[in-house]
N, CA, C and O atoms as a GROMACS GRO file, in nm:
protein
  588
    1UNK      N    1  -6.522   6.304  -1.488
    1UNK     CA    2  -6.561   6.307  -1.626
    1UNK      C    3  -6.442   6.272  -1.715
    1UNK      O    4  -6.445   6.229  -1.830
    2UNK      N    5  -6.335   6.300  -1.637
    2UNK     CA    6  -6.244   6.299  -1.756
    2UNK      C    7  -6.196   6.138  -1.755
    2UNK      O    8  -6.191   6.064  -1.853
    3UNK      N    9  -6.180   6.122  -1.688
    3UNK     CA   10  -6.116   5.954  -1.680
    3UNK      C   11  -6.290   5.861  -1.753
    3UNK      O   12  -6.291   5.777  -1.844
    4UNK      N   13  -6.374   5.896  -1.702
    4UNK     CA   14  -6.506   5.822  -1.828
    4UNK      C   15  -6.479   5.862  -1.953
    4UNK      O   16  -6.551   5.807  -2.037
    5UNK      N   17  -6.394   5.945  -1.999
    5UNK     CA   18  -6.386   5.968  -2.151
    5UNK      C   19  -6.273   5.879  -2.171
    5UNK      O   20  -6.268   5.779  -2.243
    6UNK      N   21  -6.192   5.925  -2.104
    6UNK     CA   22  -6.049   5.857  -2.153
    6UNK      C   23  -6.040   5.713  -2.181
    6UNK      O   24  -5.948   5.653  -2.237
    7UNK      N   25  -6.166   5.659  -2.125
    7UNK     CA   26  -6.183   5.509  -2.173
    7UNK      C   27  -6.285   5.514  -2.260
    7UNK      O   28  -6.333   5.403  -2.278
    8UNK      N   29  -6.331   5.590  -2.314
    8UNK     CA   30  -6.401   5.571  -2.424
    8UNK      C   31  -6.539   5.544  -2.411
    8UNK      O   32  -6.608   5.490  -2.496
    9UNK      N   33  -6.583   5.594  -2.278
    9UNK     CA   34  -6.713   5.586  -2.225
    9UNK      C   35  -6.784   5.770  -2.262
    9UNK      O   36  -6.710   5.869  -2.261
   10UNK      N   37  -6.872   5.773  -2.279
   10UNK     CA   38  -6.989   5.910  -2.324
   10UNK      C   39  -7.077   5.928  -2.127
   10UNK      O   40  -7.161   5.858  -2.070
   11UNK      N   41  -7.008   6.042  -2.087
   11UNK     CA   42  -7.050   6.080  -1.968
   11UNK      C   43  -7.232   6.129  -1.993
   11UNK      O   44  -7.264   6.198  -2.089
   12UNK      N   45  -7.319   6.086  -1.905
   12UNK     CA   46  -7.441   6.091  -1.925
   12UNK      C   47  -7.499   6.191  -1.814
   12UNK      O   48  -7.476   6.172  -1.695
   13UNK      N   49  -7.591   6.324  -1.872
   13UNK     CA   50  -7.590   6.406  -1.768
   13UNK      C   51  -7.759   6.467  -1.778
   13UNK      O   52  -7.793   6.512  -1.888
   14UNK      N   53  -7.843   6.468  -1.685
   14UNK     CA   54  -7.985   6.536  -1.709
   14UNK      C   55  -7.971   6.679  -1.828
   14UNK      O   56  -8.061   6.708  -1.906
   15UNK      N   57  -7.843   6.752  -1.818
   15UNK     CA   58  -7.848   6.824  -1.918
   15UNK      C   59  -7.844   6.831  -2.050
   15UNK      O   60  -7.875   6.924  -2.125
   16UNK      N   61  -7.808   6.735  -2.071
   16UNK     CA   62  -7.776   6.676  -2.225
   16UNK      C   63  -7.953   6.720  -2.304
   16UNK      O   64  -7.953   6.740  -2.425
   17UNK      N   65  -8.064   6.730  -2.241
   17UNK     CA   66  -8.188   6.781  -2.277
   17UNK      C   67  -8.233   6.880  -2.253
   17UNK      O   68  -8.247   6.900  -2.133
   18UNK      N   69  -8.273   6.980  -2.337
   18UNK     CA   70  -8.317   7.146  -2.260
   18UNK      C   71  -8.469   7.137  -2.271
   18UNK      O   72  -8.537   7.235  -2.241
   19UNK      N   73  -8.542   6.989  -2.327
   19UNK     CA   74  -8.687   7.002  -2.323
   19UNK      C   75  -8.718   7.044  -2.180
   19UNK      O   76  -8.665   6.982  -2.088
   20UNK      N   77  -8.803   7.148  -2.152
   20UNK     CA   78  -8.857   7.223  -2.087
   20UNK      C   79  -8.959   7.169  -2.034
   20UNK      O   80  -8.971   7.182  -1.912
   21UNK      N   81  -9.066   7.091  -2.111
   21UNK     CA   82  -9.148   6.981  -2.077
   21UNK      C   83  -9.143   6.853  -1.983
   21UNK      O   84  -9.225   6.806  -1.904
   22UNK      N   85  -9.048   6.823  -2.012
   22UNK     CA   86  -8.948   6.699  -1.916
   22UNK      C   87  -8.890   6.751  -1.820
   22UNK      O   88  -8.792   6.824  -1.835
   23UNK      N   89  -8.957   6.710  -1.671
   23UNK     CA   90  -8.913   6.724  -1.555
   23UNK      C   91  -8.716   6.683  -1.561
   23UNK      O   92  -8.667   6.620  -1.655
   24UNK      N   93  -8.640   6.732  -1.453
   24UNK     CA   94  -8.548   6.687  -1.414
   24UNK      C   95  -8.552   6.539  -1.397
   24UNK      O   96  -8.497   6.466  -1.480
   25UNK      N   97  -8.632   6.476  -1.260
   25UNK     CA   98  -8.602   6.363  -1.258
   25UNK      C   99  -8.655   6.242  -1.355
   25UNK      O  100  -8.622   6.124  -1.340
   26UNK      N  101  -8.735   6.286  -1.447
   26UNK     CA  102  -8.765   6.197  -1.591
   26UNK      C  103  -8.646   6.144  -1.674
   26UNK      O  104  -8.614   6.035  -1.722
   27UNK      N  105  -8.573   6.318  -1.670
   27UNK     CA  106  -8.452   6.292  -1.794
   27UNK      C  107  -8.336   6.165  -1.673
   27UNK      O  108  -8.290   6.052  -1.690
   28UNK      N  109  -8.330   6.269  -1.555
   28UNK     CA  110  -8.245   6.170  -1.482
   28UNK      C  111  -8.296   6.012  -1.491
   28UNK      O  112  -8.221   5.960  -1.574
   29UNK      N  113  -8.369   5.936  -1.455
   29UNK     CA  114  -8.409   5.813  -1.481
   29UNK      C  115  -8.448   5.765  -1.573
   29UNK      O  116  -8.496   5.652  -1.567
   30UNK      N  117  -8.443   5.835  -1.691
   30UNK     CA  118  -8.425   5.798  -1.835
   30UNK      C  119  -8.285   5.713  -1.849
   30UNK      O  120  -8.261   5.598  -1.888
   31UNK      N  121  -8.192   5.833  -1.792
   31UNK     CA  122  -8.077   5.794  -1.781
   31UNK      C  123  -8.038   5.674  -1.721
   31UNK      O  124  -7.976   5.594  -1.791
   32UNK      N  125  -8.063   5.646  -1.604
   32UNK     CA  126  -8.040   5.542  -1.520
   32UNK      C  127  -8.057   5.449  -1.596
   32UNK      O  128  -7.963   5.370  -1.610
   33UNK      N  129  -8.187   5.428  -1.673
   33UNK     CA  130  -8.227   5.318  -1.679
   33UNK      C  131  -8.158   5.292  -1.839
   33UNK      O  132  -8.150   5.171  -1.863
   34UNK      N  133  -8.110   5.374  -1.942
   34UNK     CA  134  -8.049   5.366  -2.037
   34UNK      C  135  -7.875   5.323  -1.991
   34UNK      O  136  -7.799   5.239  -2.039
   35UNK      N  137  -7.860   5.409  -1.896
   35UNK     CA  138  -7.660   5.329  -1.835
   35UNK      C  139  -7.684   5.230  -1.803
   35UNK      O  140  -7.788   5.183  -1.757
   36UNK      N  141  -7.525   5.158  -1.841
   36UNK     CA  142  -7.448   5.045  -1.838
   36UNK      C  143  -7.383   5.048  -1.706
   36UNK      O  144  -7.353   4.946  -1.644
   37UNK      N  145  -7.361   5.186  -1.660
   37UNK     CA  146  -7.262   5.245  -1.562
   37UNK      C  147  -7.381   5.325  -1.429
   37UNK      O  148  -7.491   5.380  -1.426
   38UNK      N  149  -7.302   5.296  -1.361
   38UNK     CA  150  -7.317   5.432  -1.272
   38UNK      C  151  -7.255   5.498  -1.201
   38UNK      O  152  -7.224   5.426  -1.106
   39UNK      N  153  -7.212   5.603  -1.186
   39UNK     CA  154  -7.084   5.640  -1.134
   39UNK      C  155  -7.158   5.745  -1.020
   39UNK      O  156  -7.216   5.834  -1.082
   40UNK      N  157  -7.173   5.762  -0.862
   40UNK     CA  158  -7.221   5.870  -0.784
   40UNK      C  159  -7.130   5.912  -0.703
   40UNK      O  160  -7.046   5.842  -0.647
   41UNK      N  161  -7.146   6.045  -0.692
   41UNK     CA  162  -7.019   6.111  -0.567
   41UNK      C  163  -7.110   6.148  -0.463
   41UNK      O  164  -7.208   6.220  -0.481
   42UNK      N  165  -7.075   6.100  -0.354
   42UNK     CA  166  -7.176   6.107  -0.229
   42UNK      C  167  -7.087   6.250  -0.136
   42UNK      O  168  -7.125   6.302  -0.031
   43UNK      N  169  -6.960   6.287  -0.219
   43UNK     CA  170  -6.879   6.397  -0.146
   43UNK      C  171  -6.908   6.538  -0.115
   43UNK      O  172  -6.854   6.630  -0.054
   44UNK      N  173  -7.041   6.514  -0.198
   44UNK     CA  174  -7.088   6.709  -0.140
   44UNK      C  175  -7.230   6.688  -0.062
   44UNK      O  176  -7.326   6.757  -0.097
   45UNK      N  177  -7.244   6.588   0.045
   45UNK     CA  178  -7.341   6.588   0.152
   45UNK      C  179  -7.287   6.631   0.251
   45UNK      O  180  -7.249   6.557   0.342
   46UNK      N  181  -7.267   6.811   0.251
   46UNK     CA  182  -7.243   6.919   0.337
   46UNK      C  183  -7.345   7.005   0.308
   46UNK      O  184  -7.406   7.033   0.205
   47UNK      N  185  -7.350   7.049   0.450
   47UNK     CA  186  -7.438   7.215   0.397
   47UNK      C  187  -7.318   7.288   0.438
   47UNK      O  188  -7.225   7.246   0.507
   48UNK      N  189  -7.331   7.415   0.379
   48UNK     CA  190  -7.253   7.533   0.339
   48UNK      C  191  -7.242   7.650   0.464
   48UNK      O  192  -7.150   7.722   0.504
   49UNK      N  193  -7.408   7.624   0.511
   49UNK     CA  194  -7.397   7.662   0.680
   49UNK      C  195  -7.457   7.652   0.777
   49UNK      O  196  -7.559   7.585   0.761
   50UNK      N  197  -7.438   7.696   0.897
   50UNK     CA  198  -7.522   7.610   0.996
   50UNK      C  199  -7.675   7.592   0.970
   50UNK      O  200  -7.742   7.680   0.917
   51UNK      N  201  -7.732   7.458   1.017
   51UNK     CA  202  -7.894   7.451   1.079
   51UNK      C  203  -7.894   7.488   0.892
   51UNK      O  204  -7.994   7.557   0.871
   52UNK      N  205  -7.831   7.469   0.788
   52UNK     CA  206  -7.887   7.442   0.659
   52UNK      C  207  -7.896   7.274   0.618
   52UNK      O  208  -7.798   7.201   0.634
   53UNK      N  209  -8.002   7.232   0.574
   53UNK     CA  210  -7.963   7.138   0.534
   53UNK      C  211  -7.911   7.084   0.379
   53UNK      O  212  -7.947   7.142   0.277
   54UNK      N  213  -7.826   6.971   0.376
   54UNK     CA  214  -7.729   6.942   0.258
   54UNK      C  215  -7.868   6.915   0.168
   54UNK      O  216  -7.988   6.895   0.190
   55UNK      N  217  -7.765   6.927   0.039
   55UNK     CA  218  -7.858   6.852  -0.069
   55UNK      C  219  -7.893   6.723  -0.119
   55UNK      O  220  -7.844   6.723  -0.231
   56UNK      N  221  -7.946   6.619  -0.102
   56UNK     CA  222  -7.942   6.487  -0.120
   56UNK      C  223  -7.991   6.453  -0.275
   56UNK      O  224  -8.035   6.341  -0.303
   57UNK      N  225  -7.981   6.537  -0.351
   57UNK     CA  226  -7.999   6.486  -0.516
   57UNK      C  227  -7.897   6.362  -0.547
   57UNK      O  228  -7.945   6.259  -0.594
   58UNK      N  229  -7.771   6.369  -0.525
   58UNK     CA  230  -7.707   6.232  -0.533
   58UNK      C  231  -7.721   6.134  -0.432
   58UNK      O  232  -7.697   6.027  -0.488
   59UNK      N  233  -7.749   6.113  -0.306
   59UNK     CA  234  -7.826   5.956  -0.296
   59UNK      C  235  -7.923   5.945  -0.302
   59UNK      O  236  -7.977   5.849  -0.247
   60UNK      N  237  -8.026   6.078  -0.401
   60UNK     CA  238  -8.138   6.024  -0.470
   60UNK      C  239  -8.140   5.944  -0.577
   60UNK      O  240  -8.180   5.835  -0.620
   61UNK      N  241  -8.089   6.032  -0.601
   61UNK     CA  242  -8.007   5.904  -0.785
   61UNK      C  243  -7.976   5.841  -0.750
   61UNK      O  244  -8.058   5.755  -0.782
   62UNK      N  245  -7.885   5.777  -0.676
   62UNK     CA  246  -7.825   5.678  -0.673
   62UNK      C  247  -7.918   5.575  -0.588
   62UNK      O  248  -7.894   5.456  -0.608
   63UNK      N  249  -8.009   5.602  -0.507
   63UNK     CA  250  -8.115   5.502  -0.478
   63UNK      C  251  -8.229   5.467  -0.621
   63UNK      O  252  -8.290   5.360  -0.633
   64UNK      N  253  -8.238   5.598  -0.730
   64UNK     CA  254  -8.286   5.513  -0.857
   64UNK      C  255  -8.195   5.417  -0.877
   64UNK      O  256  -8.228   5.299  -0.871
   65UNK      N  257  -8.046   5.464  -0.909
   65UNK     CA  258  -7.979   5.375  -0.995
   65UNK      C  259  -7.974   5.239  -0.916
   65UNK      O  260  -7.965   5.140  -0.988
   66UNK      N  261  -7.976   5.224  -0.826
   66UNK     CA  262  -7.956   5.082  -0.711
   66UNK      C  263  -8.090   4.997  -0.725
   66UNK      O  264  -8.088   4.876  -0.746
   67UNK      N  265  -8.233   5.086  -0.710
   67UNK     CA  266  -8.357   4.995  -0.715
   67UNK      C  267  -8.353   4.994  -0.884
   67UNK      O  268  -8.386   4.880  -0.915
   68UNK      N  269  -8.332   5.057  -0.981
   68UNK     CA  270  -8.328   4.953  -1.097
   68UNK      C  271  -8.230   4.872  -1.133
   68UNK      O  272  -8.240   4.783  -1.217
   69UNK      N  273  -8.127   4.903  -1.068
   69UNK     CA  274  -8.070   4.732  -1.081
   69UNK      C  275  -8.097   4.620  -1.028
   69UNK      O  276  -8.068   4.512  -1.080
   70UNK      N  277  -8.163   4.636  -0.904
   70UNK     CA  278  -8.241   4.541  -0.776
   70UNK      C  279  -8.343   4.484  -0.886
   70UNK      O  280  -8.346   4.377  -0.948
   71UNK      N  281  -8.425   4.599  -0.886
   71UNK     CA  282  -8.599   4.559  -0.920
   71UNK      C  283  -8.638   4.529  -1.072
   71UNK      O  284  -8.733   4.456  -1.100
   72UNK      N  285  -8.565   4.584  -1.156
   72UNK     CA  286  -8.616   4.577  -1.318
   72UNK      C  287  -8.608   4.475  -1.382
   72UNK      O  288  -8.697   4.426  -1.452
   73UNK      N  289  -8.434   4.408  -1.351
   73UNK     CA  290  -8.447   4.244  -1.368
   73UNK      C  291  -8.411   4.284  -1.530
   73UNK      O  292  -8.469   4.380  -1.580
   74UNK      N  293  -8.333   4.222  -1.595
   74UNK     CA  294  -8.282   4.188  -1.727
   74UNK      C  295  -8.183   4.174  -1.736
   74UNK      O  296  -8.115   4.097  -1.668
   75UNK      N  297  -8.123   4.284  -1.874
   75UNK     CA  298  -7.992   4.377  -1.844
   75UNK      C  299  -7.998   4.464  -1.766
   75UNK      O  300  -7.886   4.510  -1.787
   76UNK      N  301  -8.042   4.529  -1.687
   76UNK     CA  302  -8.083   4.627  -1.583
   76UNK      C  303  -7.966   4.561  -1.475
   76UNK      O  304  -7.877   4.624  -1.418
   77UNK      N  305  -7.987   4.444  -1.468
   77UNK     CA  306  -7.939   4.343  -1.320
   77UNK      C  307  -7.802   4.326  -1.310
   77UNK      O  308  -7.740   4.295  -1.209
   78UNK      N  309  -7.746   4.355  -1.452
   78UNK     CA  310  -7.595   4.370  -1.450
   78UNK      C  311  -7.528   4.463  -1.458
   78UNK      O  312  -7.413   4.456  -1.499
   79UNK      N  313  -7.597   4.592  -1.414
   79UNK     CA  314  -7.550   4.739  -1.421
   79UNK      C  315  -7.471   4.717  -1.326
   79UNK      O  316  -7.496   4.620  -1.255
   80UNK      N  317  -7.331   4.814  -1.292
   80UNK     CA  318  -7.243   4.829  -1.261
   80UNK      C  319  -7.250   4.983  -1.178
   80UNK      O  320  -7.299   5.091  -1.212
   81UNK      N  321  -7.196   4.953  -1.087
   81UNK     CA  322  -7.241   5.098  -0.946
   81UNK      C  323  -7.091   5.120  -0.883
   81UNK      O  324  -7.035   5.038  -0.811
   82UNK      N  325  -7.033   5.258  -0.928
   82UNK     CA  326  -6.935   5.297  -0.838
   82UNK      C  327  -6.995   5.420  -0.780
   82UNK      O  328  -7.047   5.510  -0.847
   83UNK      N  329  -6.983   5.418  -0.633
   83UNK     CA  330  -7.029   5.492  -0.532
   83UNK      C  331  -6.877   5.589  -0.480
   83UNK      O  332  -6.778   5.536  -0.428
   84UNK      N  333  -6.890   5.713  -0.504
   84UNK     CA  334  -6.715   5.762  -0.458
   84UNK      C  335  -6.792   5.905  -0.324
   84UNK      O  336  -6.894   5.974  -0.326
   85UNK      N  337  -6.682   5.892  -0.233
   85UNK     CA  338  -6.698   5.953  -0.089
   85UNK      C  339  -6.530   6.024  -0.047
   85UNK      O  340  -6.419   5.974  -0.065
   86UNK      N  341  -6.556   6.121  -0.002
   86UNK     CA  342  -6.461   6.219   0.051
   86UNK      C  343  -6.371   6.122   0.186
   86UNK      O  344  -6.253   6.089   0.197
   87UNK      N  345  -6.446   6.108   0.239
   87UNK     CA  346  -6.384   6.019   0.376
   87UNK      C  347  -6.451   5.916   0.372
   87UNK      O  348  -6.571   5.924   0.345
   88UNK      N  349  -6.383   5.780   0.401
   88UNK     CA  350  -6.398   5.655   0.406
   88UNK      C  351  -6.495   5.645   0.568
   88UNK      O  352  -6.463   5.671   0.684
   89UNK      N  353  -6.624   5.595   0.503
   89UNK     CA  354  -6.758   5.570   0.620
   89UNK      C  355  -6.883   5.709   0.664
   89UNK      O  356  -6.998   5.718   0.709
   90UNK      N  357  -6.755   5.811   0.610
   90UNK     CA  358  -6.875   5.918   0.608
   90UNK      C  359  -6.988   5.916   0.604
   90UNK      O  360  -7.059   5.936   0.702
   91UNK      N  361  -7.022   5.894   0.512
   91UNK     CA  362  -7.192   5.852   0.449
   91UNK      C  363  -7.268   5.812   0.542
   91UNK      O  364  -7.370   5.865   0.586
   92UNK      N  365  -7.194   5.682   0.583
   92UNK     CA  366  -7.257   5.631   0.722
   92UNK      C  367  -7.386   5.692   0.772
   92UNK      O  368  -7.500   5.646   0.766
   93UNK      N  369  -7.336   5.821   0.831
   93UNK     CA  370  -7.430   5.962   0.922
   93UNK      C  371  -7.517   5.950   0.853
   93UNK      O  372  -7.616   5.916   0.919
   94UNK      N  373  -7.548   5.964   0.696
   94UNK     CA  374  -7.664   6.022   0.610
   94UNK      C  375  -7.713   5.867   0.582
   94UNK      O  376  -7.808   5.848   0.657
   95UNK      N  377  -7.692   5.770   0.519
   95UNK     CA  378  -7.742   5.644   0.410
   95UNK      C  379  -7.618   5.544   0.494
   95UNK      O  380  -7.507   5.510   0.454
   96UNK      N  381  -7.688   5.511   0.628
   96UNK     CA  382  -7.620   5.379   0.717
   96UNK      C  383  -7.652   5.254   0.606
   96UNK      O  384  -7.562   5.172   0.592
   97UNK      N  385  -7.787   5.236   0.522
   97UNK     CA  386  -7.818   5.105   0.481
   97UNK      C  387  -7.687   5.105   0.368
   97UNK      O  388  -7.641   5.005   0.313
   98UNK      N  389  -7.648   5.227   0.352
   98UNK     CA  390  -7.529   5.143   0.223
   98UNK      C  391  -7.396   5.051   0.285
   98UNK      O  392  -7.334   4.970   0.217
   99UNK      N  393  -7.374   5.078   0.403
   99UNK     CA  394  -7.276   4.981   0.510
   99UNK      C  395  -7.267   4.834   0.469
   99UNK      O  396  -7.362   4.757   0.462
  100UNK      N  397  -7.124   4.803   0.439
  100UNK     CA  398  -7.109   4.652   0.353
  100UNK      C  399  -7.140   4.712   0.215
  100UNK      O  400  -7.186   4.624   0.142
  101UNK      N  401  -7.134   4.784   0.178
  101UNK     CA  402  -7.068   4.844   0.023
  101UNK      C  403  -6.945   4.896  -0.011
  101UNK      O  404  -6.887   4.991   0.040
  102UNK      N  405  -6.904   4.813  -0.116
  102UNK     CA  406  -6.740   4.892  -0.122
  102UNK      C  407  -6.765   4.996  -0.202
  102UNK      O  408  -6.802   4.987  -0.319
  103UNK      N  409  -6.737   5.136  -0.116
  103UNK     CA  410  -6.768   5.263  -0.122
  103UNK      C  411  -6.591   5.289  -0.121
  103UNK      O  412  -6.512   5.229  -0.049
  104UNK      N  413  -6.550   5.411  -0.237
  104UNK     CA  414  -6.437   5.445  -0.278
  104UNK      C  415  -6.419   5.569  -0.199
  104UNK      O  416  -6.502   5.658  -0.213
  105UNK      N  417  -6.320   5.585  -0.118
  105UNK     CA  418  -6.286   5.739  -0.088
  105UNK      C  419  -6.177   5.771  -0.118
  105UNK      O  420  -6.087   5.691  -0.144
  106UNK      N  421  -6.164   5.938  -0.122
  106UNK     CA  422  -6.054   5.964  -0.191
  106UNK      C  423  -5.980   6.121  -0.133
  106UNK      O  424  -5.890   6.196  -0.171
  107UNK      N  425  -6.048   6.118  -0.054
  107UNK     CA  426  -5.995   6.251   0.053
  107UNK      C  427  -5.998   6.383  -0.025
  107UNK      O  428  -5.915   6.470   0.004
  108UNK      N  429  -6.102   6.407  -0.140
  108UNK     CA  430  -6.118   6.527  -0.206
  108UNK      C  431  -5.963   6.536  -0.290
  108UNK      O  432  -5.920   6.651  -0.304
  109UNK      N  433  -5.884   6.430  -0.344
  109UNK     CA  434  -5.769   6.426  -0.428
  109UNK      C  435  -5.797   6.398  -0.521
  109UNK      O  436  -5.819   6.277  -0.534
  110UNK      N  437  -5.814   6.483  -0.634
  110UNK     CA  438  -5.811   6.445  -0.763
  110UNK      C  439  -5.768   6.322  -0.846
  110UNK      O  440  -5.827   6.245  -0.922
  111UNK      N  441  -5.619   6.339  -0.794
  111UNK     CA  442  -5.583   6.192  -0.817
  111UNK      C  443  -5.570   6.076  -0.827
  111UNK      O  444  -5.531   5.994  -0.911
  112UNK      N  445  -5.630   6.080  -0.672
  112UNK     CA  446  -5.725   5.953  -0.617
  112UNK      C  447  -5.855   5.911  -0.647
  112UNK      O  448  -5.903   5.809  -0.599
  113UNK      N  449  -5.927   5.997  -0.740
  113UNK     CA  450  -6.056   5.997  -0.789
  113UNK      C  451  -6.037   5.937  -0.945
  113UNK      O  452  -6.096   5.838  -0.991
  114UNK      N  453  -5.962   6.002  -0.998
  114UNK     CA  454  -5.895   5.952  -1.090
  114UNK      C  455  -5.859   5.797  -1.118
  114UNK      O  456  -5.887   5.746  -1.227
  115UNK      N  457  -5.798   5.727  -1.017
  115UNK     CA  458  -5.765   5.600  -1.026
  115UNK      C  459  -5.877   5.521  -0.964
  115UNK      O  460  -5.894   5.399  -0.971
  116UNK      N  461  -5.934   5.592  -0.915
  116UNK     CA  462  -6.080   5.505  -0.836
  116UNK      C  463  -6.129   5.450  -0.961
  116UNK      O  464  -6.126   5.334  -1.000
  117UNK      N  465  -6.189   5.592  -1.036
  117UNK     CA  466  -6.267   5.515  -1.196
  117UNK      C  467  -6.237   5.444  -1.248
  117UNK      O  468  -6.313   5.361  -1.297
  118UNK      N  469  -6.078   5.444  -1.267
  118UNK     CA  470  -6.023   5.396  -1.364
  118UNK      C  471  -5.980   5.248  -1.299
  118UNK      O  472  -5.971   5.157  -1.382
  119UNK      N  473  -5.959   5.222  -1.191
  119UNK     CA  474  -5.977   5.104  -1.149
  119UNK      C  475  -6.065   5.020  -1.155
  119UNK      O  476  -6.053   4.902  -1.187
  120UNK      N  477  -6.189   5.095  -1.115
  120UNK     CA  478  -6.351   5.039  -1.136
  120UNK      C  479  -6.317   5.027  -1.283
  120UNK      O  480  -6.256   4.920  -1.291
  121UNK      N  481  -6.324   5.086  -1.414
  121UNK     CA  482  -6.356   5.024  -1.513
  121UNK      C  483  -6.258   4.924  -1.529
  121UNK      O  484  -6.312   4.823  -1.576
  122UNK      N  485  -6.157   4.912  -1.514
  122UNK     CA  486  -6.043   4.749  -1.554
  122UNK      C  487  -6.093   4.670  -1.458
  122UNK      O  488  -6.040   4.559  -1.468
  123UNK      N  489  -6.166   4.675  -1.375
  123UNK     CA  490  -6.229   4.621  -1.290
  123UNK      C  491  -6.309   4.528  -1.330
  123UNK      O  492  -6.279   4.409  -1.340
  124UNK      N  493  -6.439   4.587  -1.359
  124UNK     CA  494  -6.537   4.590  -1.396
  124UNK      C  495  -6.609   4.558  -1.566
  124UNK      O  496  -6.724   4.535  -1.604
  125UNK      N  497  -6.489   4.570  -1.633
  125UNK     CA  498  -6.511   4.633  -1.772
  125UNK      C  499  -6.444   4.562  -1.870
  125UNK      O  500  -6.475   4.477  -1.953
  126UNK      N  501  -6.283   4.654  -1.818
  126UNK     CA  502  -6.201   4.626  -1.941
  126UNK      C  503  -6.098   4.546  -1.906
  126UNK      O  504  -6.026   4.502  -1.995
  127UNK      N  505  -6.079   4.520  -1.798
  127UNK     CA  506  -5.970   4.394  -1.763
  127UNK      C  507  -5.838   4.437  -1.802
  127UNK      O  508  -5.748   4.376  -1.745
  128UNK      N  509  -5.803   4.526  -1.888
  128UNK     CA  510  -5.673   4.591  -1.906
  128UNK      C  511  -5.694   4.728  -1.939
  128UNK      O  512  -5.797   4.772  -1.989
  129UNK      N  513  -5.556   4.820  -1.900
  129UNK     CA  514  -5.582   4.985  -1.963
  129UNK      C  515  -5.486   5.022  -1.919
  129UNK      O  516  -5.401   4.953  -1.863
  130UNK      N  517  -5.482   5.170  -1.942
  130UNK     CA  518  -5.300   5.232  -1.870
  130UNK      C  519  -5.368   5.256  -1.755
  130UNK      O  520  -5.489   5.255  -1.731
  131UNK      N  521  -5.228   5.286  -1.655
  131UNK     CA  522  -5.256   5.252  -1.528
  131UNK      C  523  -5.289   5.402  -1.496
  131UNK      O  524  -5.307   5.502  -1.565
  132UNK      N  525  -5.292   5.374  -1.356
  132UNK     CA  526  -5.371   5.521  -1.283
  132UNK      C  527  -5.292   5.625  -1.307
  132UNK      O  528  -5.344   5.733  -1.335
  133UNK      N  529  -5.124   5.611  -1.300
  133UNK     CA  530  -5.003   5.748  -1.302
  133UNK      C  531  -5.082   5.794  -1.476
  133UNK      O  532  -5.145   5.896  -1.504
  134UNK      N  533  -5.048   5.678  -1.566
  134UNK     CA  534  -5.074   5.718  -1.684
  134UNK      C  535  -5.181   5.815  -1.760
  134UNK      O  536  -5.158   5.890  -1.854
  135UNK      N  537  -5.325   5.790  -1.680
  135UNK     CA  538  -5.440   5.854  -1.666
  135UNK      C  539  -5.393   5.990  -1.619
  135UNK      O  540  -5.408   6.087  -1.694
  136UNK      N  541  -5.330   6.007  -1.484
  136UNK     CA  542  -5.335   6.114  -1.410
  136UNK      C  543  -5.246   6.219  -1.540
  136UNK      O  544  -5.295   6.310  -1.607
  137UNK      N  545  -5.105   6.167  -1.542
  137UNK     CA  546  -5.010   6.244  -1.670
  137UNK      C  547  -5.074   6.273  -1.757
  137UNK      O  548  -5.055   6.390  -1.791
  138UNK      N  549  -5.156   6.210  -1.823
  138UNK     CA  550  -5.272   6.298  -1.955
  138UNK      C  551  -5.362   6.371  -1.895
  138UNK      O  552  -5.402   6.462  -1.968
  139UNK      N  553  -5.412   6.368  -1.787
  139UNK     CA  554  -5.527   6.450  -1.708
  139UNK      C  555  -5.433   6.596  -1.704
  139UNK      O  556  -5.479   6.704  -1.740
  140UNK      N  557  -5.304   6.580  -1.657
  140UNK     CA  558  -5.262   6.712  -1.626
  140UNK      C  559  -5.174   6.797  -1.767
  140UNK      O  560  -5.115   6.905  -1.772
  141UNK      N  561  -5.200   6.698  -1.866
  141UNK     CA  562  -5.124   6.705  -2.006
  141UNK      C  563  -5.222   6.753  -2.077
  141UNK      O  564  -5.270   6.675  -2.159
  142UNK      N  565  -5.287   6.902  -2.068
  142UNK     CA  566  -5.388   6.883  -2.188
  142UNK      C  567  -5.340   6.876  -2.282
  142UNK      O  568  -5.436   6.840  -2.350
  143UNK      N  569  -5.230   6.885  -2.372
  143UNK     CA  570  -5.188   6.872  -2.482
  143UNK      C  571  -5.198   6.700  -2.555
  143UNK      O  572  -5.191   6.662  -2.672
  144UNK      N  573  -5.209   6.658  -2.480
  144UNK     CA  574  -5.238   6.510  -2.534
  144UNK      C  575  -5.410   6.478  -2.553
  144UNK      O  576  -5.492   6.479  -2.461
  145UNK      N  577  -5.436   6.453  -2.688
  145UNK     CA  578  -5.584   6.389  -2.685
  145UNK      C  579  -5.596   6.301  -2.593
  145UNK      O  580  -5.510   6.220  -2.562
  146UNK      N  581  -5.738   6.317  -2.530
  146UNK     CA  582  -5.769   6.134  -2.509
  146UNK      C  583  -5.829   6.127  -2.586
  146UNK      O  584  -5.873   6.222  -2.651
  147UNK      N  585  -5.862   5.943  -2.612
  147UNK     CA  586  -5.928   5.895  -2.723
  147UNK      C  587  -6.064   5.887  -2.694
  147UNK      O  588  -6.143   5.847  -2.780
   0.00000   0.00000   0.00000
């Protein structure tokens, strides 16, 4: 979240609505289909304990966010997908069809999560910005606004 602000991006979350009326996954694919972005962490497909199974709400979303960029066709088609993972191929076990995706891992390091985004957006986006140390030093600086 914090590195999507620091570039001046508005983090988008099913909570942002307390209508009571509106299912979860409405507001969620409201969303989808309103971002420019998508940002999913595939790093908490663990269960907690044995013979439990994990929660798959994020490569649920993230199979919305993928078939409306596939299927909707417009601006939809140029949405932008960073996929971030604890260990590099993990996923594999759970969602093999994402294989041949450049999938970001970051070994549960903050830091490294940090420069993932922020790479993806100069990437992707902004073609210039402060670099990843710079990000990280204000991340651990709360005394400095980000903008």
């Amino acid at each position: 979240m914090f590195t999507i602000i620091y570039f001046g991006y508005k983090p988008r979350l099913s909570l942002e609505s307390a209508d009571s009326a509106e299912n979860r996954i409405d507001k969620i694919t409201n969303i989808i289909k309103e971002s420019k972005f998508g940002i999913h962490a595939l790093s908490r497909l663990v269960s907690t304990t044995k013979g439990e199974v994990y929660r798959m709400n994020m490569p649920f979303e993230l199979g919305i966010d993928y078939g409306c960029k596939k299927l909707k066709g417009g601006k939809r088609s140029k949405k932008k997908i960073l996929i971030l993972e604890k260990e590099r191929y993990r996923f594999q076990k759970a969602i093999s069809d994402l294989s041949g995706c450049d999938i970001k891992s970051h070994n549960d390091e903050v830091d490294k999560i940090i420069c993932s985004v922020r790479n993806w957006f100069i990437t992707e986006e902004l073609g210039k910005g402060d670099s990843g140390n710079m990000v990280w030093d204000r991340y651990n600086d709360s005394s400095i606004p980000i903008r």
